[in-house]
C-alpha positions in Angstrom: 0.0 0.0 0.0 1.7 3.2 -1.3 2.1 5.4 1.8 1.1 9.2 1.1 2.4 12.6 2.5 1.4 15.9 2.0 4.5 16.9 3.6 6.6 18.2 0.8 10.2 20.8 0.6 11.0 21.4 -3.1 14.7 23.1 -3.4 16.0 25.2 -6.1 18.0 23.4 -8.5 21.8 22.8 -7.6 24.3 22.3 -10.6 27.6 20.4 -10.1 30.4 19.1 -12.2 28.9 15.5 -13.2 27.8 14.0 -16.5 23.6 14.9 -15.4 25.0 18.4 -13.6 21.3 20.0 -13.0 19.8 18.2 -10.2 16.8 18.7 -8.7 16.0 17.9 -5.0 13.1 17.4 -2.6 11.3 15.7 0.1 8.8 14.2 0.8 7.7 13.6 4.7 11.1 12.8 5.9 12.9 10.7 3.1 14.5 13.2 0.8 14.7 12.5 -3.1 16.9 13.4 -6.2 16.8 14.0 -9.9 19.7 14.6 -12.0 19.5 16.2 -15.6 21.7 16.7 -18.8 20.0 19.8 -19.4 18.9 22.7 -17.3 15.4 23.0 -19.1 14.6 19.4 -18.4 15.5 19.9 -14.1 13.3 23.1 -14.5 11.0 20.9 -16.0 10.3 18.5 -13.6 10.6 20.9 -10.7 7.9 23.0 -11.7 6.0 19.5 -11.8 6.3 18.9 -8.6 5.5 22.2 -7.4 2.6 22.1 -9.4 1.5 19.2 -7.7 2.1 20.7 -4.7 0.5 23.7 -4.9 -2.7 21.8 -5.7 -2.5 19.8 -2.8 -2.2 16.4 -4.0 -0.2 14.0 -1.6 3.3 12.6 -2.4 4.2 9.2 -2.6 6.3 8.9 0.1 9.1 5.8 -1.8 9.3 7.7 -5.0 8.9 11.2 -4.3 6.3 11.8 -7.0 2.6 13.5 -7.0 0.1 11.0 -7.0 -0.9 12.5 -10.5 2.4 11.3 -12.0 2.3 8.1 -10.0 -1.0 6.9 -11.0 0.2 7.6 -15.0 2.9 5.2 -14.4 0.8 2.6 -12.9 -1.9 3.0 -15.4 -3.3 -0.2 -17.4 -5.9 -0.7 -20.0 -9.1 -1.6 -18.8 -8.8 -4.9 -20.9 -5.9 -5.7 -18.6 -7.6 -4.7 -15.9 -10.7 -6.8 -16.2 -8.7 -10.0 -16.6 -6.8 -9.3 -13.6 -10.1 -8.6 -11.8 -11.4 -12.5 -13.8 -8.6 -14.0 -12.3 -8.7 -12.3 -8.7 -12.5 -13.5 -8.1 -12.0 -17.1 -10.1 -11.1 -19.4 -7.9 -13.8 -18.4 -5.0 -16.4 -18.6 -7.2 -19.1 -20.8 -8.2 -19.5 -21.6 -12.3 -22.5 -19.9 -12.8 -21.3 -16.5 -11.0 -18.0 -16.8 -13.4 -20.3 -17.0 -16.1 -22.0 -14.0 -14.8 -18.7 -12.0 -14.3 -17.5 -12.8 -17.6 -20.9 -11.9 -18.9 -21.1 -8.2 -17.1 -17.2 -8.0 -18.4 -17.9 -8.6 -22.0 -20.6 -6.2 -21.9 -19.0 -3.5 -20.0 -15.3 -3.9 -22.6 -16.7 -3.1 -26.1 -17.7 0.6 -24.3 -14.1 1.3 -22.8 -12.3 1.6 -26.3 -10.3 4.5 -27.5 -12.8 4.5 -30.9 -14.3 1.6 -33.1 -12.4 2.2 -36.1 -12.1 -1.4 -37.7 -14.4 -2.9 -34.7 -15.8 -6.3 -34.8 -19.1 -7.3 -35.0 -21.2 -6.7 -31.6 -21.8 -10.1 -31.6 -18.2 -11.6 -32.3 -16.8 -9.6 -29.2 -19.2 -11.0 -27.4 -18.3 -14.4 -27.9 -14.6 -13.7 -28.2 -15.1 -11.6 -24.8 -17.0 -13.9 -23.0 -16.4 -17.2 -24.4 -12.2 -16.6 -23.8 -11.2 -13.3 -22.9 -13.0 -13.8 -19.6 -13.1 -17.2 -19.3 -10.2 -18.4 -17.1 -10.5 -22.1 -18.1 -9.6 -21.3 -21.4 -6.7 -18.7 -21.1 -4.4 -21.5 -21.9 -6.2 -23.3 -24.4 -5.6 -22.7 -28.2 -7.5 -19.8 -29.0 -9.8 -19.8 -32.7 -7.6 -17.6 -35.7 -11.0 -15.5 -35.9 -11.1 -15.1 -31.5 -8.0 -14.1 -31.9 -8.0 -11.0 -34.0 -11.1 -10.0 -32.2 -9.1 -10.1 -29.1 -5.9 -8.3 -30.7 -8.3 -5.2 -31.8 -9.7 -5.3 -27.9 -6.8 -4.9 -26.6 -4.8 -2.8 -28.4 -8.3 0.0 -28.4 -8.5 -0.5 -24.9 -8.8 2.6 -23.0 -6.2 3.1 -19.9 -8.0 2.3 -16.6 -7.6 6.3 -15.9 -10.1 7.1 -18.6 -12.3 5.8 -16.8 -12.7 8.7 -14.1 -14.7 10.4 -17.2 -18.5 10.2 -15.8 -19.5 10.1 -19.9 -17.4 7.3 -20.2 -19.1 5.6 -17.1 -22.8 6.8 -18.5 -22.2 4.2 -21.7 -20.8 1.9 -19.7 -24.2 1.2 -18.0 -26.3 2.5 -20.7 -24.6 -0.8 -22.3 -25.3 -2.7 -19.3 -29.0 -2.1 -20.0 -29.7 -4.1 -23.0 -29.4 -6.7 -24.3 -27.6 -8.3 -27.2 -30.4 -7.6 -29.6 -30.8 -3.9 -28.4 -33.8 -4.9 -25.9 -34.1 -3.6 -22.6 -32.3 -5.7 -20.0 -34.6 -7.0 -17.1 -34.3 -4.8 -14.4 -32.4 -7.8 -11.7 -30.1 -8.5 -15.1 -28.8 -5.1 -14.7 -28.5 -4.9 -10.8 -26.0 -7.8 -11.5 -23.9 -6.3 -14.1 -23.9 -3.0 -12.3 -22.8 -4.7 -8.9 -20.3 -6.4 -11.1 -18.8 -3.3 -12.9 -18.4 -1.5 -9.7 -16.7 -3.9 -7.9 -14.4 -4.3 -11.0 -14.0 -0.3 -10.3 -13.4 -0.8 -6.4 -10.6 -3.2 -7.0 -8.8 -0.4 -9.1 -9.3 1.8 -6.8 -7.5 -1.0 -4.2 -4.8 -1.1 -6.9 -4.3 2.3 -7.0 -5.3 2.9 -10.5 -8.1 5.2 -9.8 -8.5 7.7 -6.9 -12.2 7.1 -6.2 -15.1 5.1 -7.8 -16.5 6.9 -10.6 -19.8 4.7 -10.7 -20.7 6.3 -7.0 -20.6 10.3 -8.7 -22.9 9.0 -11.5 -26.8 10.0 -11.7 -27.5 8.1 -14.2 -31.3 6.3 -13.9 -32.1 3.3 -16.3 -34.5 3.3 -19.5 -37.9 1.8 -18.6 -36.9 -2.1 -17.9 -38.5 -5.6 -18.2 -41.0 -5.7 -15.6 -39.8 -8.6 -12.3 -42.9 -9.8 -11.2 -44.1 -13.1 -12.0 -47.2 -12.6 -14.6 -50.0 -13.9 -13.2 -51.3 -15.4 -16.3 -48.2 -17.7 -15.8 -49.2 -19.1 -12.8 -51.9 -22.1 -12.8 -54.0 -22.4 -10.4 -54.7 -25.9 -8.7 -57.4 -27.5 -10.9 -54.5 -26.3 -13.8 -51.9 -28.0 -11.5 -52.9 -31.3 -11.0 -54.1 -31.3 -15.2 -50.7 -30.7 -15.9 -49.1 -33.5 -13.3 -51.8 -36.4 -14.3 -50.5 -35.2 -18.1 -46.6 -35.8 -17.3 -47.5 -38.7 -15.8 -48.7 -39.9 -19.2 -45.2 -39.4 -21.2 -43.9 -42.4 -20.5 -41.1 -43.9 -18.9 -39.1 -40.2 -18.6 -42.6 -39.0 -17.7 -43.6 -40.8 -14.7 -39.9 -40.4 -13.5 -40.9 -36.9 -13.1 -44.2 -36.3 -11.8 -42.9 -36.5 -8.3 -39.9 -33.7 -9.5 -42.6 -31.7 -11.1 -44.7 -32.4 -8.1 -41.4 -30.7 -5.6 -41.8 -27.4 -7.7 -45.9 -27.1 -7.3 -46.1 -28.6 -3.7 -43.0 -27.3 -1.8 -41.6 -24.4 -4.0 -38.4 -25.9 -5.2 -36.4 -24.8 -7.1 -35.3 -27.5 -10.1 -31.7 -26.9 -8.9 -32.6 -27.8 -5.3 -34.7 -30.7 -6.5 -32.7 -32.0 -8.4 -29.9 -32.5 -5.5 -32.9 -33.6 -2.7 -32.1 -36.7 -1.0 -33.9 -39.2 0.4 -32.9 -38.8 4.0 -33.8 -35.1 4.1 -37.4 -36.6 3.3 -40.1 -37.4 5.8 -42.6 -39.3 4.5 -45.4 -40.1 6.8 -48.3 -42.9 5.4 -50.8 -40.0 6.8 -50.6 -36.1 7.1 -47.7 -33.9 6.4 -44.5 -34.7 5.7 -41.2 -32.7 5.4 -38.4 -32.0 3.2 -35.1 -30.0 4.6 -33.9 -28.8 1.3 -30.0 -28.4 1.7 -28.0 -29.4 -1.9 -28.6 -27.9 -5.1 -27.0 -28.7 -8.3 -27.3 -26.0 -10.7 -26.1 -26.2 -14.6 -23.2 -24.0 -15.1 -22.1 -25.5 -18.0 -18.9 -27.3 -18.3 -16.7 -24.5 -19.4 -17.6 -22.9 -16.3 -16.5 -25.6 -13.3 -13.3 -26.7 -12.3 -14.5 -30.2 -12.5 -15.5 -29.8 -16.5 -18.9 -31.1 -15.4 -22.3 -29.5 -16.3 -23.3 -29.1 -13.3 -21.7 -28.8 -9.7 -23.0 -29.3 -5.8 -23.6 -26.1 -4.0 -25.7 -25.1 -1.1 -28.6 -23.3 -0.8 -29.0 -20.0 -3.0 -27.8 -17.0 -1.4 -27.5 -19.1 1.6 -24.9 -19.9 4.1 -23.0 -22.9 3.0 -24.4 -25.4 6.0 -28.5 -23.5 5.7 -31.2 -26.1 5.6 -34.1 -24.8 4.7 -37.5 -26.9 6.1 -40.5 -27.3 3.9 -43.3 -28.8 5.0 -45.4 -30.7 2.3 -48.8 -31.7 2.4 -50.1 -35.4 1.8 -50.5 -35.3 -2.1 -47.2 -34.7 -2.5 -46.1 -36.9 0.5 -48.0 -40.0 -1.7 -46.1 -38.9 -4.9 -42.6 -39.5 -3.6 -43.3 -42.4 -2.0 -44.7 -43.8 -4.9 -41.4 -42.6 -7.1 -39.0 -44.2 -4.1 -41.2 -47.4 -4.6 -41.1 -47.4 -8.2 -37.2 -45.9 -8.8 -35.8 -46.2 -5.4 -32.2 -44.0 -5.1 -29.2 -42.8 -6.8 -26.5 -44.6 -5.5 -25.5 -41.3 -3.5 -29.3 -41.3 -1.9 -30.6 -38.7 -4.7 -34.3 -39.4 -4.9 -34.0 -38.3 -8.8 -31.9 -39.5 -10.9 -32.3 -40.1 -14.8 -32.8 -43.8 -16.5 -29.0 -44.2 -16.4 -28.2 -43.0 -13.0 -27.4 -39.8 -13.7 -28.5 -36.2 -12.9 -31.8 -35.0 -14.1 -31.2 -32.8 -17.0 -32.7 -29.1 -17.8 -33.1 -30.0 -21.5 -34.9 -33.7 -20.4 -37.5 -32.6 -18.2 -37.8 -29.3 -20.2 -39.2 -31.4 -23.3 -41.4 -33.9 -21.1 -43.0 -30.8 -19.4 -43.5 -29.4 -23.5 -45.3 -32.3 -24.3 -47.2 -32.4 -21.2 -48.7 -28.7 -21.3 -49.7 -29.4 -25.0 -51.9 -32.4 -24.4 -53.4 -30.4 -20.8 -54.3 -27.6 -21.3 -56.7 -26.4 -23.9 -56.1 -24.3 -26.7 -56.6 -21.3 -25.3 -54.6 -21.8 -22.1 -51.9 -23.6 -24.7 -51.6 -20.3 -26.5 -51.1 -18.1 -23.6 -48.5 -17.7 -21.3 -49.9 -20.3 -18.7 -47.2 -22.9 -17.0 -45.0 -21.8 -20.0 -42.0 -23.2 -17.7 -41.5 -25.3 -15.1 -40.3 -22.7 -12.8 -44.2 -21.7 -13.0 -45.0 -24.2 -10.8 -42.6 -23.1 -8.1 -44.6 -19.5 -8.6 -48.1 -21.4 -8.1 -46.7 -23.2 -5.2 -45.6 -19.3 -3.3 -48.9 -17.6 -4.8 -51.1 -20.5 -3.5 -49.3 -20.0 0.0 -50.0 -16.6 0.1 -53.8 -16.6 -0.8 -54.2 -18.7 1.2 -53.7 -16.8 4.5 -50.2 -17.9 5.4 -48.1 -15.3 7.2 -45.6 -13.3 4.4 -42.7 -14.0 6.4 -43.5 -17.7 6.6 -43.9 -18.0 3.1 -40.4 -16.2 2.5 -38.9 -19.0 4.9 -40.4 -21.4 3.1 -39.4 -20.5 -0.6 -35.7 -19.5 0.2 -36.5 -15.9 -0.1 -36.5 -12.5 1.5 -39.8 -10.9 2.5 -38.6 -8.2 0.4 -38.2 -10.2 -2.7 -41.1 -12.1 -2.2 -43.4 -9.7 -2.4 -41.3 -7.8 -5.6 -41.6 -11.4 -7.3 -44.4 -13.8 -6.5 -47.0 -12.1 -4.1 -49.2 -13.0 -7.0 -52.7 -13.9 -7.0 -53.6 -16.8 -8.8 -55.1 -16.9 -12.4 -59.2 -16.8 -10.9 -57.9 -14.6 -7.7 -59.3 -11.2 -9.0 -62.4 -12.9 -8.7 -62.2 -14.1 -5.6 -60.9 -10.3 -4.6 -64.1 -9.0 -6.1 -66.2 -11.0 -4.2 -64.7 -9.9 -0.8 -65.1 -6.1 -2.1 -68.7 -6.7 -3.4 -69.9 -8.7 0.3 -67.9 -5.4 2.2 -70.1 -3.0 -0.1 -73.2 -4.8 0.2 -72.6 -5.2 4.4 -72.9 -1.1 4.2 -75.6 -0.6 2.0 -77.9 -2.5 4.5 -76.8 -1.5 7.9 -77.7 1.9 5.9 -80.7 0.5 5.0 
């Protein structure tokens, strides 16, 4: 950590019979400091530098003697430079799918800090040369495509220097960038929390390394264009009639389907996510013949992809979602789907680990497997109509019809929060939904109120 002084003696220049006679001499705090020259212009030079600098009151670096203006120019790097360094400082603490969304935020933010775009690539070549290599630290020593490559020459060499970046404009594009997408579309508005949170820690750690006196992002007013709405859309979200069409219809696609009625069931009954499902094990499962049972959700095994992991697998075992490592969270689960998994355990019994789902071979239940069953499924359930619109669209629906459910029907916000794996705060921002027929059931409880006045009046 450079140590700074404010504490600074400039002298005149003193000339004496050596090969550099013009020297110029100062110090800083108590270490004194020396500069010799062949001419007299170039001491004069460099001494009114330094009283420049101190005049203006910038602090001294107290090894080298220099204004913190002059020292930051000779630490300066490009911000191409930069970013890597900042890939490789947060790599190896952090799960795939947050590297994928550093890289992500990086390869958005990099195409703006550029000196001009004279000769630039495509938008969409950076991106995948950015974000498929440049910020992809499992592949910074593999062979690199000829086509990558230039891309990444022209990067770096337009790079701009990391002290550029001080210049609020240049910050302004930076996030207007981070606001859309790839094809020009507004971002969703938690897509660019992420790459914003990203971008300024990238700016905090060259602030730690010295290469910029203060974060620009936090001298910024800069509000974002009108942004994908969050909330769940509550034509998305069936209702329980909807629910149990769409189970009895997975049920019905065969072998793959009746594998994953009870994993479908998880989503609508206890709120899992298919990440936490997926990693659910049978002694976390209490399975009473009668009543309630329990699950304590506490592994989850989301797809990263395998250019993301360390182990080169698709997916890899985590905890919870913004969760302590050790947090279990406790669901209970009511009967129906206390008769579904034991009727899968009878049926499939375990991976050989204890999963309760596994795939025909053994393995782990795949996104793109139960994403086709659950295609089929909501074709032959649902009618036309509800086919065409935006109902049960995905299976993360269900998980939205198990919290919306919850909440209509009377149970505590908080409890519900506990019980999804959320905040109170982003519970209600995200699923405090009514169902698909819950305006009506809203208008009935207006319309009895109403009436109740009209004939105490009467």
């Amino acid at each position: 950590m450079t140590e700074w002084s404010y504490t600074v003696k400039i002298w005149a220049i003193r000339k004496r019979d050596y090969q550099k006679p013009y020297q110029v001499r100062w110090k800083v705090g108590f270490r004194p400091h020396a500069e010799s020259f062949l001419t007299l212009g170039l001491a004069e030079s460099r001494r009114a530098q330094l009283v420049t600098a101190a005049r203006a009151g910038e602090p001294f670096d107290v090894d080298t003697g220099l204004p913190k203006s002059l020292v930051m120019k000779d630490r300066d790097i490009s911000w191409y430079e930069h970013a890597r360094n900042f890939i490789a400082m947060k790599w190896d603490d952090s799960p795939g799918n947050t590297r994928r969304t550093l890289a992500e935020a990086m390869a958005t933010a990099t195409p703006v800090f550029v000196k001009d775009a004279k000769g630039a690539p495509s938008v969409r070549a950076m991106r995948h040369a950015l974000y498929g290599y440049a910020f992809n630290k499992n592949r910074w020593d593999a062979e690199i495509p000829a086509d990558v490559a230039t891309v990444l020459a022209w990067v770096e060499r337009k790079s701009l220097p990391v002290s550029r970046l001080s210049d609020l404009l240049t910050i302004r594009s930076a996030l207007s960038s981070l606001s859309k997408k790839l094809d020009g579309t507004n971002a969703s508005a938690a897509m660019f929390r992420r790459k914003r949170a990203i971008l300024y820690n990238s700016l905090e750690y060259a602030v730690d390394a010295e290469l910029l006196p203060n974060n620009p992002l936090d001298r910024v007013k800069w509000k974002a264009p009108e942004q994908v709405v969050e909330e769940v859309d509550p034509e998305c979200v069936p209702n329980p009639e909807q629910g149990a069409r769409l189970l009895a219809a997975v049920h019905r696609q065969g072998k793959r389907g009746r594998r994953l009625v009870a994993f479908f069931g998880c989503m609508y009954y206890a709120a899992g996510r298919p990440a936490e499902v997926i990693g659910l094990r049978v002694a976390d499962c209490d399975l009473p013949r009668r009543g309630w049972g329990l699950l304590r959700l506490r592994d989850t095994y989301p797809r990263s992809g395998s250019a993301w992991t360390d182990s080169g697998e698709s997916h890899e075992k985590k905890g919870l979602k913004h969760r302590p490592r050790k947090t279990v969270r406790r669901v209970p689960i009511p009967p129906e789907l206390v008769a579904l998994l034991r009727w899968h355990l009878t049926a499939y019994g375990t991976a050989p680990d204890g999963r309760v789902f596994q795939t025909l071979r053994g393995g782990l239940v795949q996104d793109t497997g139960y994403g086709e069953t659950w295609a089929a499924a909501r074709k032959q359930a649902l009618s036309a109509s509800e086919f065409a619109s935006p109902l049960a669209k995905r299976p993360y629906d269900l998980r939205h019809a198990a919290v919306s459910t919850w909440l209509s029907s009377g149970v505590e916000p908080q409890l519900v929060a506990e019980r999804a794996g959320h905040s109170v705060a982003v519970l209600f921002r995200e699923y405090a939904k009514f169902l698909s027929d819950g305006d009506e059931a809203a208008n009935a409880k207006i319309s009895a109120r109403l009436n109740q006045r009209l004939n105490q009046r009467t």
